[in-house]
FIKE-856028 format. One line per field, with one value per atom (N, C-alpha, C, O): residue in one letter; atom name; x, y, z. Coordinates in nm, 2 decimals. Layout:
rest	[a	...]
atom	[CA	...]
X	[X	...]
Y	[Y	...]
Z	[Z	...]
END
This chain:
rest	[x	x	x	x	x	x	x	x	x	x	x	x	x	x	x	x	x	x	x	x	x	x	x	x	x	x	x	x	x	x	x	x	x	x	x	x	x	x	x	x	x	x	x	x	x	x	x	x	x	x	x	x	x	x	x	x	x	x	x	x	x	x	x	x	x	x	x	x	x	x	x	x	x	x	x	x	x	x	x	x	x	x	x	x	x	x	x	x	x	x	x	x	x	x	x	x	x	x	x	x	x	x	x	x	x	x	x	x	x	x	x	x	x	x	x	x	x	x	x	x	x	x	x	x	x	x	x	x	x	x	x	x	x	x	x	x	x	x	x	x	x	x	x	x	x	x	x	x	x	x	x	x	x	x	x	x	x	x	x	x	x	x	x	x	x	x	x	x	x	x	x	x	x	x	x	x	x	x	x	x	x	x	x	x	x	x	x	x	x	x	x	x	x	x	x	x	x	x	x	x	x	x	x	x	x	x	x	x	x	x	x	x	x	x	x	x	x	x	x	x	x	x	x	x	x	x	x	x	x	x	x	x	x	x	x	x	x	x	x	x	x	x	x	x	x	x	x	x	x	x	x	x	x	x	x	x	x	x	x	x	x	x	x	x	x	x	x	x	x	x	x	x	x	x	x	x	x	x	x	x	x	x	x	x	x	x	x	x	x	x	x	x	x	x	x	x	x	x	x	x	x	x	x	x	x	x	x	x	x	x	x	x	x	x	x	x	x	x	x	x	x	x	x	x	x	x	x	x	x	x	x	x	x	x	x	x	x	x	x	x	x	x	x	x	x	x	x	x	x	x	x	x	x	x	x	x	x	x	x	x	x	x	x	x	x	x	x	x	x	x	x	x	x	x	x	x	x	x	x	x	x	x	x	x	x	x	x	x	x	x	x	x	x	x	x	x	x	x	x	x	x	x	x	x	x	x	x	x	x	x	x	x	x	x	x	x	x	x	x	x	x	x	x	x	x	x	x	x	x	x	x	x	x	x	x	x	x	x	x	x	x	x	x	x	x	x	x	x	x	x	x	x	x	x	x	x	x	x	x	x	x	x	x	x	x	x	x	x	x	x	x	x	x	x	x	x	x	x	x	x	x	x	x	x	x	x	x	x	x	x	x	x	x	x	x	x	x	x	x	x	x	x	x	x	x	x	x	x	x	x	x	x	x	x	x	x	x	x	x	x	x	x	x	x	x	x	x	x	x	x	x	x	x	x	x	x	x	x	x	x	x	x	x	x	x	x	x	x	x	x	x	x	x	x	x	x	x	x	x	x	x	x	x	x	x	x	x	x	x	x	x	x	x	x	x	x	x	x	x	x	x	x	x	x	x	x	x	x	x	x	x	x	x	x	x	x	x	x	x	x	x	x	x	x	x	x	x	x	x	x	x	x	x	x	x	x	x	x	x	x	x	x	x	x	x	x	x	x	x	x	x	x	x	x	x	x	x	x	x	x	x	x	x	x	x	x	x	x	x	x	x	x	x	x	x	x	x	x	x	x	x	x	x	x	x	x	x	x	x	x	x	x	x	x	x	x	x	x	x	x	x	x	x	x	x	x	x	x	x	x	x	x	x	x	x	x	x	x	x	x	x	x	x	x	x	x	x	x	x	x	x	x	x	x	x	x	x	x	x	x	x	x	x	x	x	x	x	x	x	x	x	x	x	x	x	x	x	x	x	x	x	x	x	x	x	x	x	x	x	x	x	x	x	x	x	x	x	x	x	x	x	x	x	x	x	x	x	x	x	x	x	x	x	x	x	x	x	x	x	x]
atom	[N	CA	C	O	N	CA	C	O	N	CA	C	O	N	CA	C	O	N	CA	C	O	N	CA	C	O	N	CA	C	O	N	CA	C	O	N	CA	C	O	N	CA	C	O	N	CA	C	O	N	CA	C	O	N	CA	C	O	N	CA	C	O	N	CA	C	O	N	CA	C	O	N	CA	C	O	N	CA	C	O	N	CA	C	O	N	CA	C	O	N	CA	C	O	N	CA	C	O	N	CA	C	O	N	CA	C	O	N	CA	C	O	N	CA	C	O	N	CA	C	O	N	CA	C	O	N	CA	C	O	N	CA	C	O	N	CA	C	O	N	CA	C	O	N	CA	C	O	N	CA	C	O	N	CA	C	O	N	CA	C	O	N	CA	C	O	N	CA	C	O	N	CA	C	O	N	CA	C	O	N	CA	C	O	N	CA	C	O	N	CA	C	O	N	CA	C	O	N	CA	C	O	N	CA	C	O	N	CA	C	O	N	CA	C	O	N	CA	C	O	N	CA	C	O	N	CA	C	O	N	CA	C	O	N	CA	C	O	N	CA	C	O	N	CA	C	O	N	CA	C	O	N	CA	C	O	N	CA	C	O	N	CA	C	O	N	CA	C	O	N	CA	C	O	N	CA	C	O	N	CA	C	O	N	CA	C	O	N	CA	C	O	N	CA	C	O	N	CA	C	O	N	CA	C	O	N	CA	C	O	N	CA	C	O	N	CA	C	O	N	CA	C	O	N	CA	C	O	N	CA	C	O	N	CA	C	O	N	CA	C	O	N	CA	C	O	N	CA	C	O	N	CA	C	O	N	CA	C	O	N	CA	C	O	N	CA	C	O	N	CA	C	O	N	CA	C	O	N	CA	C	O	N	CA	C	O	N	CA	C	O	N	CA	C	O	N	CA	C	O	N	CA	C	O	N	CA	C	O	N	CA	C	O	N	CA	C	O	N	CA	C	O	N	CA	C	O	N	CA	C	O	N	CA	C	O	N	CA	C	O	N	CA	C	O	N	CA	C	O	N	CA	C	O	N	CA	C	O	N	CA	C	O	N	CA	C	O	N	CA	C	O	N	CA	C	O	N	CA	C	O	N	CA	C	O	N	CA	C	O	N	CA	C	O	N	CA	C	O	N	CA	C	O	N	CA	C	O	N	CA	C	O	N	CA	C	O	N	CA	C	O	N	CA	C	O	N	CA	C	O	N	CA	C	O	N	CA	C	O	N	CA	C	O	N	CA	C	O	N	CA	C	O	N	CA	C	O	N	CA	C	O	N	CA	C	O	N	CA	C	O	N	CA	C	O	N	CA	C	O	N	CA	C	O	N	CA	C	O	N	CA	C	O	N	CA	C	O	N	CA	C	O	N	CA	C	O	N	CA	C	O	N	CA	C	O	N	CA	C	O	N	CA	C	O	N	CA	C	O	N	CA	C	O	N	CA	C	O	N	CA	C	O	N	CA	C	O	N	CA	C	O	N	CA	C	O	N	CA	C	O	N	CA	C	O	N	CA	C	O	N	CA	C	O	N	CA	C	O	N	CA	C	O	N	CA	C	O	N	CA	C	O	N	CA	C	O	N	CA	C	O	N	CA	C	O	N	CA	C	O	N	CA	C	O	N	CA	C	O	N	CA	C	O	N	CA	C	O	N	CA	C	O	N	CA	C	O	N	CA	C	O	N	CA	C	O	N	CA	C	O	N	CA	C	O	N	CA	C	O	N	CA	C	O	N	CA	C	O	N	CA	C	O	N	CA	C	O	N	CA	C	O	N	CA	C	O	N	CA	C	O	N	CA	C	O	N	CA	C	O	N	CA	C	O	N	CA	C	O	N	CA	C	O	N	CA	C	O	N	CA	C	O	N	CA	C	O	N	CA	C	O	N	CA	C	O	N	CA	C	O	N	CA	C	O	N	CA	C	O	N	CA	C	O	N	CA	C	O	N	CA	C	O	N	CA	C	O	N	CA	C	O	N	CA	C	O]
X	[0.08	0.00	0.09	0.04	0.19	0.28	0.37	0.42	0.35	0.44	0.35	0.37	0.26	0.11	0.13	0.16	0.09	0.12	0.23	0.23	0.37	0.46	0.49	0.58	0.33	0.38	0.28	0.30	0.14	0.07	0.07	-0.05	0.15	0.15	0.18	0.13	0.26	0.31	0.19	0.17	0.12	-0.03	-0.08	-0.06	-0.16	-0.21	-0.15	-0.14	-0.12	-0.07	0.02	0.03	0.12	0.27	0.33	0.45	0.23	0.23	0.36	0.34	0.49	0.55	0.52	0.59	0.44	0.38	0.28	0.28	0.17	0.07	0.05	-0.02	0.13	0.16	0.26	0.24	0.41	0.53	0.59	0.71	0.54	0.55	0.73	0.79	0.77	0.91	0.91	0.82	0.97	1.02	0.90	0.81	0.92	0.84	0.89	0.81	0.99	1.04	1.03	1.03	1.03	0.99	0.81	0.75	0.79	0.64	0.55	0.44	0.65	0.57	0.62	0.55	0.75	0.81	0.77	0.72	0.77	0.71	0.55	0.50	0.51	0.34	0.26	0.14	0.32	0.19	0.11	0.02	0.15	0.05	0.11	0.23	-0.02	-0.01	0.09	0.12	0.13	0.22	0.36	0.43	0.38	0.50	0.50	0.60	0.40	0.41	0.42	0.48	0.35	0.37	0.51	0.58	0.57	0.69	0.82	0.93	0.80	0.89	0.86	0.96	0.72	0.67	0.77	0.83	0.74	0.81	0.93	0.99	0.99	1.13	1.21	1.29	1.14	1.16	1.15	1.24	1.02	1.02	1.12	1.18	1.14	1.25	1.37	1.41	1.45	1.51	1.53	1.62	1.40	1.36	1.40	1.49	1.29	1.30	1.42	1.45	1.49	1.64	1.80	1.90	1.76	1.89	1.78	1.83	1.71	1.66	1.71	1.77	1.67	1.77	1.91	1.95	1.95	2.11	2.16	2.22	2.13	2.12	2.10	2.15	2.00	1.97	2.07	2.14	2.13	2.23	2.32	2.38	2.38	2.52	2.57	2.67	2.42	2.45	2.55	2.61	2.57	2.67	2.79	2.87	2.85	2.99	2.99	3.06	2.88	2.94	2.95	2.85	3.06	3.10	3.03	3.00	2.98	2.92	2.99	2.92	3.05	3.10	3.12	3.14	3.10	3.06	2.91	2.85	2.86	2.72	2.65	2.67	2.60	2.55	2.57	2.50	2.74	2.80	2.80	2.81	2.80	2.77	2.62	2.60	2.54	2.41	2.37	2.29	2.43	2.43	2.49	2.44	2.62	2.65	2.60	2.65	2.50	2.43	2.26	2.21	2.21	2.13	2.15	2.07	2.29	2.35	2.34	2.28	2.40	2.39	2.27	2.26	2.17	2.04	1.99	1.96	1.97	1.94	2.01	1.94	2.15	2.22	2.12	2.03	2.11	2.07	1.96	1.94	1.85	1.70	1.73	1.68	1.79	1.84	1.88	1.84	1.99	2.05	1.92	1.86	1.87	1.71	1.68	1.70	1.57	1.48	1.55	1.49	1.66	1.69	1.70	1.71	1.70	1.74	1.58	1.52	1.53	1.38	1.25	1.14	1.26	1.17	1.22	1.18	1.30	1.33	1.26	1.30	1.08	1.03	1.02	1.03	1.01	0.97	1.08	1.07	1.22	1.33	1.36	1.41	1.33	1.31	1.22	1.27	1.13	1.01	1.05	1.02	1.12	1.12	1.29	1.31	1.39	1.47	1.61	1.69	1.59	1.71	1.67	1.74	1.50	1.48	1.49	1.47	1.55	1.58	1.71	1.71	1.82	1.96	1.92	1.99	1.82	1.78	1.72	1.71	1.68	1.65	1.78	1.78	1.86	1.96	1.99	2.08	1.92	1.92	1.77	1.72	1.70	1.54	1.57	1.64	1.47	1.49	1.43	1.46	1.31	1.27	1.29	1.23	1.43	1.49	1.61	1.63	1.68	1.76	1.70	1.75	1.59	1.56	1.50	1.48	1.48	1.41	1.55	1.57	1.62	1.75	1.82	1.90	1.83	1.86	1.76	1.79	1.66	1.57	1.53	1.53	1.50	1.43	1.53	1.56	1.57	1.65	1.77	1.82	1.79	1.97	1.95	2.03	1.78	1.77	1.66	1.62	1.61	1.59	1.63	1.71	1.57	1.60	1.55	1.45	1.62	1.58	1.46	1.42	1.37	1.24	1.15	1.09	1.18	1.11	1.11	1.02	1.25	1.28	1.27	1.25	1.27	1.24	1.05	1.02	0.96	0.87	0.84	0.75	0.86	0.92	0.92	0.86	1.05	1.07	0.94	0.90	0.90	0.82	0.65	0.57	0.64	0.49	0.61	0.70	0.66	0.69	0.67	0.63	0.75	0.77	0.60	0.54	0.55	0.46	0.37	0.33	0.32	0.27	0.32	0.28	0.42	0.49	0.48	0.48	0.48	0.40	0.30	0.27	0.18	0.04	0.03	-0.06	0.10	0.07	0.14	0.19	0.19	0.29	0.20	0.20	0.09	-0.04	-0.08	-0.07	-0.16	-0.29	-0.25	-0.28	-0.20	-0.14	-0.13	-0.16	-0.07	-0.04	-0.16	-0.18	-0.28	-0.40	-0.47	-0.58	-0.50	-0.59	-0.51	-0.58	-0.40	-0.34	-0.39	-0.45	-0.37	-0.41	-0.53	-0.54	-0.61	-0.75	-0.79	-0.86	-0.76	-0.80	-0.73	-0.79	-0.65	-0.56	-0.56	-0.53	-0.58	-0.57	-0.74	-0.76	-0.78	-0.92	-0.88	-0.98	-0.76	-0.72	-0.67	-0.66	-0.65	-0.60	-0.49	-0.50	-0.34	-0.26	-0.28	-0.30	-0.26	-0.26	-0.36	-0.34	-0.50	-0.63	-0.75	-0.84	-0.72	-0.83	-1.00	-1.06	-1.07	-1.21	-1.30	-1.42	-1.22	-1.32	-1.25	-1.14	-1.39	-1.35	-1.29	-1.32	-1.21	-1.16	-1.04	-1.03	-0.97	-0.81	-0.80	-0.69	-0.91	-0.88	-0.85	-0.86	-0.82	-0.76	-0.58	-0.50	-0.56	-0.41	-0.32	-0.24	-0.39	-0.31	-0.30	-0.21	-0.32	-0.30	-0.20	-0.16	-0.15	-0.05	0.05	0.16	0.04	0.21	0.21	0.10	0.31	0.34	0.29	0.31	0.21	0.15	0.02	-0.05	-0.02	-0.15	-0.11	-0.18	0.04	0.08	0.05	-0.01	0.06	0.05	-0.09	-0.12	-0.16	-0.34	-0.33	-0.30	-0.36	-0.37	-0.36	-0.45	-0.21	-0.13	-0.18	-0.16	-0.23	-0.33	-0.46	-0.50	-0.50	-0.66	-0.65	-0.73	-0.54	-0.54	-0.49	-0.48	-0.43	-0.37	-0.49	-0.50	-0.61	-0.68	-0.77	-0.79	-0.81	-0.91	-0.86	-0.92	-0.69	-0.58	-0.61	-0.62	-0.60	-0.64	-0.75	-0.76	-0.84	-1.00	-1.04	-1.13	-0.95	-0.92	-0.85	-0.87	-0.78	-0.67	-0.78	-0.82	-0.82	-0.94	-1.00	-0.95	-1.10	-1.18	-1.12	-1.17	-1.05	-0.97	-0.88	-0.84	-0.87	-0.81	-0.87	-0.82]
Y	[-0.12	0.00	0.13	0.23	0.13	0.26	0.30	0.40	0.12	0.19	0.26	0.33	0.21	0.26	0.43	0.51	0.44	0.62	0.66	0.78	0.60	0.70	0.69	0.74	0.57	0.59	0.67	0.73	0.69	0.82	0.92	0.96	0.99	1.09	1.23	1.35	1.17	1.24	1.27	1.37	1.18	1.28	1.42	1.53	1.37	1.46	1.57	1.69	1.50	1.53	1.63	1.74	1.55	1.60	1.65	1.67	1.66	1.64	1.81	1.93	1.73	1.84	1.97	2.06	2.00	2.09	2.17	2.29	2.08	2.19	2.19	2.26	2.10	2.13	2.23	2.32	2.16	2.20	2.29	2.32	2.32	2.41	2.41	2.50	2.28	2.25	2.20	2.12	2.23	2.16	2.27	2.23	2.38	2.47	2.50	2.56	2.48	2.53	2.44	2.48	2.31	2.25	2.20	2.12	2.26	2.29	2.36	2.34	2.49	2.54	2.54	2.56	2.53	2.57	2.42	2.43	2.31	2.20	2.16	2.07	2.24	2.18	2.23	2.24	2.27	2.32	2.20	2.22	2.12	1.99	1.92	1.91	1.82	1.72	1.58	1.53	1.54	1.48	1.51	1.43	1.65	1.70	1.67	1.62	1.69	1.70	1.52	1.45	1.49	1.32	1.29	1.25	1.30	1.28	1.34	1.28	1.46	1.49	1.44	1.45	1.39	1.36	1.22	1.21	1.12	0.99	1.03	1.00	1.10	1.11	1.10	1.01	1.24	1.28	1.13	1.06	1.10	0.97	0.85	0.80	0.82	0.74	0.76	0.66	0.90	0.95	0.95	0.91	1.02	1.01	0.88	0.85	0.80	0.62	0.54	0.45	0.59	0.55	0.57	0.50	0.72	0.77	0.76	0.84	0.72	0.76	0.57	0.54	0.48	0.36	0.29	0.18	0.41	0.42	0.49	0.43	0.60	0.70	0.65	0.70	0.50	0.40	0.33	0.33	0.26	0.16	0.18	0.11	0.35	0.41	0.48	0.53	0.47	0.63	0.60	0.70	0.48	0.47	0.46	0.49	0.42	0.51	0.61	0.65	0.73	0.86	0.94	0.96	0.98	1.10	1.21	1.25	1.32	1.39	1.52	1.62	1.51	1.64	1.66	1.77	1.55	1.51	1.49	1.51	1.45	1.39	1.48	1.44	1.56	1.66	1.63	1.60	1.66	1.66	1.47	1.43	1.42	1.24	1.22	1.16	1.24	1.27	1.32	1.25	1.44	1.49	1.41	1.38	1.38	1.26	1.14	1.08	1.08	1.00	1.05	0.97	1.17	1.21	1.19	1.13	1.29	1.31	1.21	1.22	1.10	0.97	0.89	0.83	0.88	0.84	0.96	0.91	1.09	1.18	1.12	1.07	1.13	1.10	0.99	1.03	0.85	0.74	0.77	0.73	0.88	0.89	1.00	0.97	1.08	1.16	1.10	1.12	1.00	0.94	0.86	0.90	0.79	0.72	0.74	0.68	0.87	1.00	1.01	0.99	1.05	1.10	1.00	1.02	0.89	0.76	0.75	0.80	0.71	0.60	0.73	0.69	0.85	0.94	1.10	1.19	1.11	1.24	1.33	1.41	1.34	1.42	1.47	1.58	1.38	1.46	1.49	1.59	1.42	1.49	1.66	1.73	1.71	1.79	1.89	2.00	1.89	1.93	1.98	2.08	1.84	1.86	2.00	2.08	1.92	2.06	2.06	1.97	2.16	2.20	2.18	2.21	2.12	2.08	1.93	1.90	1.84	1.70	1.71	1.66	1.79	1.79	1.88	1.87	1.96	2.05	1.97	2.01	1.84	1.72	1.69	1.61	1.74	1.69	1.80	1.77	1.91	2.03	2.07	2.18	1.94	1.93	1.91	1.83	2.05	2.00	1.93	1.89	1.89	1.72	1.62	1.54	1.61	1.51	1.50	1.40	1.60	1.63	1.63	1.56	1.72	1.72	1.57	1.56	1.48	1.34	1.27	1.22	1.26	1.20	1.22	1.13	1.38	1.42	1.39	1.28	1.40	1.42	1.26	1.22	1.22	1.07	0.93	0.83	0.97	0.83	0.82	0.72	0.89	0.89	0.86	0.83	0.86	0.85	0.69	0.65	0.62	0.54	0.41	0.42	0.25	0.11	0.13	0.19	0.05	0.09	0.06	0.16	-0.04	-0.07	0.08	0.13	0.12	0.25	0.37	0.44	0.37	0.47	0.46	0.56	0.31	0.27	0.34	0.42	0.28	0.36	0.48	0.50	0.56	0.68	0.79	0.90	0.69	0.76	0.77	0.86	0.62	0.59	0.69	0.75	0.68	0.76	0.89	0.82	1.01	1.10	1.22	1.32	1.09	1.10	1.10	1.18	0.95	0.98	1.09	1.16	1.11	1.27	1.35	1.46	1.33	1.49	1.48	1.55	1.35	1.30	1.32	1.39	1.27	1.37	1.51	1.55	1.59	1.71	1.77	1.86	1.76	1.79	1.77	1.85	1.62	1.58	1.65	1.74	1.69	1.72	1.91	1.94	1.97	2.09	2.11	2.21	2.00	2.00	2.01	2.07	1.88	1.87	1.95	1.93	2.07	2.15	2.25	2.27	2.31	2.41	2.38	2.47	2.25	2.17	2.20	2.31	2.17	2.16	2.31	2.33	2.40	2.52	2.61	2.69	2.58	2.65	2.59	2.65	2.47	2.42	2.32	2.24	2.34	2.25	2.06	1.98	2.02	1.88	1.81	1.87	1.72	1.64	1.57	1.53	1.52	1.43	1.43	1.34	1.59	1.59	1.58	1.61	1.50	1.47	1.59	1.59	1.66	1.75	1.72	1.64	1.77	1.75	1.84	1.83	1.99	2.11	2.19	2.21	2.21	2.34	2.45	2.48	2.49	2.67	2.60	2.49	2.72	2.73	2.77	2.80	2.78	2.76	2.92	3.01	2.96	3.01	3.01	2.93	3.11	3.15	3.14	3.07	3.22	3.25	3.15	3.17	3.03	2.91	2.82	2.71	2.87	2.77	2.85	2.80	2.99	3.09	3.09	3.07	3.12	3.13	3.16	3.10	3.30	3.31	3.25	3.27	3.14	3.04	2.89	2.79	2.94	2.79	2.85	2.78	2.98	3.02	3.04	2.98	3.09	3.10	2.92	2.88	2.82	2.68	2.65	2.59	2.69	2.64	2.68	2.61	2.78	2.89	2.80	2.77	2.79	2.73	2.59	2.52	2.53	2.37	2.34	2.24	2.49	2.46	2.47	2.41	2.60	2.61	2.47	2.41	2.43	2.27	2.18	2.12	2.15	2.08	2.08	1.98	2.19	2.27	2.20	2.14	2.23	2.22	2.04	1.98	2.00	1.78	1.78	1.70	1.86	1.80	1.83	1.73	1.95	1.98	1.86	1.78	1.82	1.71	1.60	1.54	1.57	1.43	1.43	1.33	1.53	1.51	1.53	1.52]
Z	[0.00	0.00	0.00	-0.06	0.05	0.08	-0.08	-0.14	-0.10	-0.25	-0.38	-0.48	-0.32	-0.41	-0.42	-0.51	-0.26	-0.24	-0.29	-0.31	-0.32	-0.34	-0.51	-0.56	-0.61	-0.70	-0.75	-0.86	-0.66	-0.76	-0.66	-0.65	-0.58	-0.55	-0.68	-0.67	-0.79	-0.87	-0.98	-1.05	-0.96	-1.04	-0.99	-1.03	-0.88	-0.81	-0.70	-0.72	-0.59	-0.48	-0.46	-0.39	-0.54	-0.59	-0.70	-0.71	-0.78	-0.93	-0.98	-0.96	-1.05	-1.05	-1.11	-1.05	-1.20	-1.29	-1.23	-1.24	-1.16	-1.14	-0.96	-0.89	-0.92	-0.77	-0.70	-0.62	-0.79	-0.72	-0.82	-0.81	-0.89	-1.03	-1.09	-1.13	-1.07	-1.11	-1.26	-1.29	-1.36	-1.50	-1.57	-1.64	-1.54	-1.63	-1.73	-1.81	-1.77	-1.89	-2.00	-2.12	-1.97	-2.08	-2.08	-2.14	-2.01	-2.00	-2.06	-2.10	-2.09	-2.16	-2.28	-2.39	-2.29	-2.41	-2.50	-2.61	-2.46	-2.59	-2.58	-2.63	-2.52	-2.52	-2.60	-2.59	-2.69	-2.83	-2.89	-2.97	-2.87	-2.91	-2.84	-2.79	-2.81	-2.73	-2.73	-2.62	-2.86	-2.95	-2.86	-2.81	-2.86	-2.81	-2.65	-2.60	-2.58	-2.44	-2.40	-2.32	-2.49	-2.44	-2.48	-2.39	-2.58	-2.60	-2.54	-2.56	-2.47	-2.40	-2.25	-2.17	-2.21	-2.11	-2.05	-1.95	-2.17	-2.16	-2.14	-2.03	-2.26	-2.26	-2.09	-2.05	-2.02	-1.89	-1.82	-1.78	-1.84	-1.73	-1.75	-1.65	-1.84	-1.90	-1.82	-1.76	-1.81	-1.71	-1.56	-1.49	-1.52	-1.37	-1.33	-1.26	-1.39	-1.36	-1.33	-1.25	-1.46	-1.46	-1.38	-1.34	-1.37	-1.26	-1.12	-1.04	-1.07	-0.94	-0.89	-0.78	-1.00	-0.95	-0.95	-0.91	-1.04	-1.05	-0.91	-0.83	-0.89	-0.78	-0.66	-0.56	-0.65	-0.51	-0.53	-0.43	-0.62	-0.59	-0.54	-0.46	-0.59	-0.57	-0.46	-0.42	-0.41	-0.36	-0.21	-0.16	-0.16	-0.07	-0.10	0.00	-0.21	-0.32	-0.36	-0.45	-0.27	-0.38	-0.24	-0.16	-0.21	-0.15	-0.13	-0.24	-0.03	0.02	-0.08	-0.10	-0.11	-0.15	-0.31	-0.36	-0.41	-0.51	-0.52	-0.62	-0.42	-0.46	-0.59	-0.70	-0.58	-0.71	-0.84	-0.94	-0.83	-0.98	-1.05	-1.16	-0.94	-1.02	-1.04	-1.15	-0.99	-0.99	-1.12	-1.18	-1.18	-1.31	-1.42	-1.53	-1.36	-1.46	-1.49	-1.58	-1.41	-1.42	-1.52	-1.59	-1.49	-1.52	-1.70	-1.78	-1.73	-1.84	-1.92	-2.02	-1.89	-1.97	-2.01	-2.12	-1.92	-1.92	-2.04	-2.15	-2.04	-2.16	-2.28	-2.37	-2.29	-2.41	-2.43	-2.50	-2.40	-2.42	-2.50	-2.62	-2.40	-2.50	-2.61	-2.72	-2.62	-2.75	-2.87	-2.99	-2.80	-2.99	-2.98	-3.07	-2.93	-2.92	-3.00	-3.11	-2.95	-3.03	-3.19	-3.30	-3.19	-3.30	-3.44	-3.56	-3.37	-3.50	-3.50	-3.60	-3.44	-3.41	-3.42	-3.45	-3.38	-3.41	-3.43	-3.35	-3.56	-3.61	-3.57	-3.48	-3.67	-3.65	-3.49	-3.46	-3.42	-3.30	-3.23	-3.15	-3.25	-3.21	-3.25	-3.16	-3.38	-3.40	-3.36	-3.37	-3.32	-3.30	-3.10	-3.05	-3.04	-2.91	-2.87	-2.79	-3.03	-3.01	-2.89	-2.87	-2.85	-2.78	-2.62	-2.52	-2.62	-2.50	-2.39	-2.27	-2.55	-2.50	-2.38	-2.26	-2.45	-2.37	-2.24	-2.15	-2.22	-2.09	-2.00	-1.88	-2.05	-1.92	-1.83	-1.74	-1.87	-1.79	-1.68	-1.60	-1.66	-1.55	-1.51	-1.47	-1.54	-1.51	-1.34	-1.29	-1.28	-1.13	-1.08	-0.97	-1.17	-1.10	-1.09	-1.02	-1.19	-1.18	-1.11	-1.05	-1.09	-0.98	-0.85	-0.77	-0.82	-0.69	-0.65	-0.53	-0.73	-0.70	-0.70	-0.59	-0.77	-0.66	-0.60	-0.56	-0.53	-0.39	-0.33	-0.31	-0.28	-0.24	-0.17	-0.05	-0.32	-0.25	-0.29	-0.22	-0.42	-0.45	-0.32	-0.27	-0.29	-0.25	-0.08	0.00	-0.06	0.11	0.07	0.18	-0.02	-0.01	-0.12	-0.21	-0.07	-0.14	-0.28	-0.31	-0.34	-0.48	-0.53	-0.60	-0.52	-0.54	-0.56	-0.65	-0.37	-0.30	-0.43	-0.48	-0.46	-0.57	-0.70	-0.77	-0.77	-0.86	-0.91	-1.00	-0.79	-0.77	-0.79	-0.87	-0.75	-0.72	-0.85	-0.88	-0.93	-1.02	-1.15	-1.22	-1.14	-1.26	-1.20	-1.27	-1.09	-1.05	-1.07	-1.12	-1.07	-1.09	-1.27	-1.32	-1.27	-1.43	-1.51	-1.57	-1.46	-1.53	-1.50	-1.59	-1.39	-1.37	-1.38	-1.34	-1.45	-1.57	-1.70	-1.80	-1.64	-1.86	-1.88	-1.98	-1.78	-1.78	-1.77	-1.84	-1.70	-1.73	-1.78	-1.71	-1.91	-2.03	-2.14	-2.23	-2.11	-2.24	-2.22	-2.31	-2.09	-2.06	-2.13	-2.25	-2.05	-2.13	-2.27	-2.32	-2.34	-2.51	-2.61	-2.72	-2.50	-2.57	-2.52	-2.59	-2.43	-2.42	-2.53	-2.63	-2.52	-2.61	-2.74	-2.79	-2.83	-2.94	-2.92	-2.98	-2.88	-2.88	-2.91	-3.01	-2.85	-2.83	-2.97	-3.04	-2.98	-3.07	-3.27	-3.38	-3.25	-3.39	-3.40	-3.49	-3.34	-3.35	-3.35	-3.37	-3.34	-3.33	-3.16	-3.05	-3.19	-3.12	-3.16	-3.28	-3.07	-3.13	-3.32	-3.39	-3.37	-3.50	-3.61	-3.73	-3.54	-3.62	-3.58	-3.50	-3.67	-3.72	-3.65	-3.72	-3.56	-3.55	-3.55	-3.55	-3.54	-3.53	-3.68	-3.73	-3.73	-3.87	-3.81	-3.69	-3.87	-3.90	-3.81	-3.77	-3.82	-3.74	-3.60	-3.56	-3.49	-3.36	-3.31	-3.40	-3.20	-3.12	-3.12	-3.08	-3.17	-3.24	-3.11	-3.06	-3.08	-2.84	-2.81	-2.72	-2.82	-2.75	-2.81	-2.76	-2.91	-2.96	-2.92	-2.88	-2.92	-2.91	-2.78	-2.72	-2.72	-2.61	-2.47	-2.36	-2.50	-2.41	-2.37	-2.26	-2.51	-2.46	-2.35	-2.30	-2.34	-2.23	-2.11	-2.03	-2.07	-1.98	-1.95	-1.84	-2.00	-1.94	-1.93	-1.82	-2.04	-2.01	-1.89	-1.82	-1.86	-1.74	-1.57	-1.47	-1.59	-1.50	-1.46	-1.34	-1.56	-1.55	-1.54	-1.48	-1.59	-1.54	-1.39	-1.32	-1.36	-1.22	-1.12	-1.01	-1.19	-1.11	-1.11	-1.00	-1.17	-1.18	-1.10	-1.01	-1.15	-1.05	-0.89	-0.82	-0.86	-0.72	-0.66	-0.55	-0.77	-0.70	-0.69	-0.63	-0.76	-0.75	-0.62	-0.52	-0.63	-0.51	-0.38	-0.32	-0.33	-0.24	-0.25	-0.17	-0.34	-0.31	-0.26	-0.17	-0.31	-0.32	-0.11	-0.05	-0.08	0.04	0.15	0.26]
END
């Protein structure tokens, strides 16, 4: 039951985006469609998941005064891994995701989740951990891309369902921000009920 809670805390509770308002920058900057937010969403989790149980195994070989900078280097490598990934196996969206793939590597939720939690708990614990994390950064990276999409281009994940061209503001920049506003406020008003 406990590992339960520590793996959907990251939806709701804890959820980095519209709780702890951490990894904003690739929040707003790739969520113009939903396509994008899921794909940088995984990407992230793929990460989180990965160094948070590299991060448990190690973490009693890594010196107090290093700890950070191996941490990064661990983070570092898990990115490279999903980059040349991305880039052989999904061009387009490697392109599309940009100069924001290699910025997972200075994502503070993934840093602050293996200080934080990997480095003080058993790997299973963190294993957990990372994967409920991530994916509620995966969800609210979708959920963001497809209201922006929705509002902005009349589609979903790319398929067309409303005539005309949408709401322009919601694809440029400053439509992540209202999105992000109003989903935090709904977010809010779940989390209330829910506790």
């Amino acid at each position: 039951m406990n590992q339960w809670k520590n793996f959907s805390k990251g939806f709701i509770r804890e959820n980095a985006v519209f709780v702890l308002f951490l990894g904003l920058c690739p929040t707003l900057g790739v969520t113009s469609t939903a396509i994008n937010g899921l794909g940088m969403g995984l990407a992230t989790t793929f990460v989180l998941f990965m160094s948070n149980i590299v991060v448990s195994l190690i973490k009693s070989l890594i010196p107090n005064k290093v700890r950070i900078p191996t941490y990064i280097v661990v983070i570092a490598s898990f990115v490279t891994i999903v980059e040349l990934t991305m880039q052989a196996y999904l061009p387009t969206l490697f392109e599309q995701l940009g100069l924001f793939i290699p910025l997972i590597v200075v994502n503070c939720v993934i840093l602050g989740r293996a200080e934080a939690f990997a480095s003080k708990n058993n790997l299973l614990t963190s294993a957990i951990d990372g994967l409920g994390m991530g994916l509620g950064f995966a969800f609210a990276l979708t959920l963001l891309g497809a209201v922006r999409e929705i509002l902005g281009s009349g589609s979903l994940f790319g398929l067309k369902f409303i005539a005309g061209d949408g709401i322009l503001l919601f694809i440029l920049p400053p439509g992540a921000f209202l999105a992000l506003g109003y989903l935090i406020v709904i977010m809010n008003k779940i989390k209330e009920k829910t506790t």
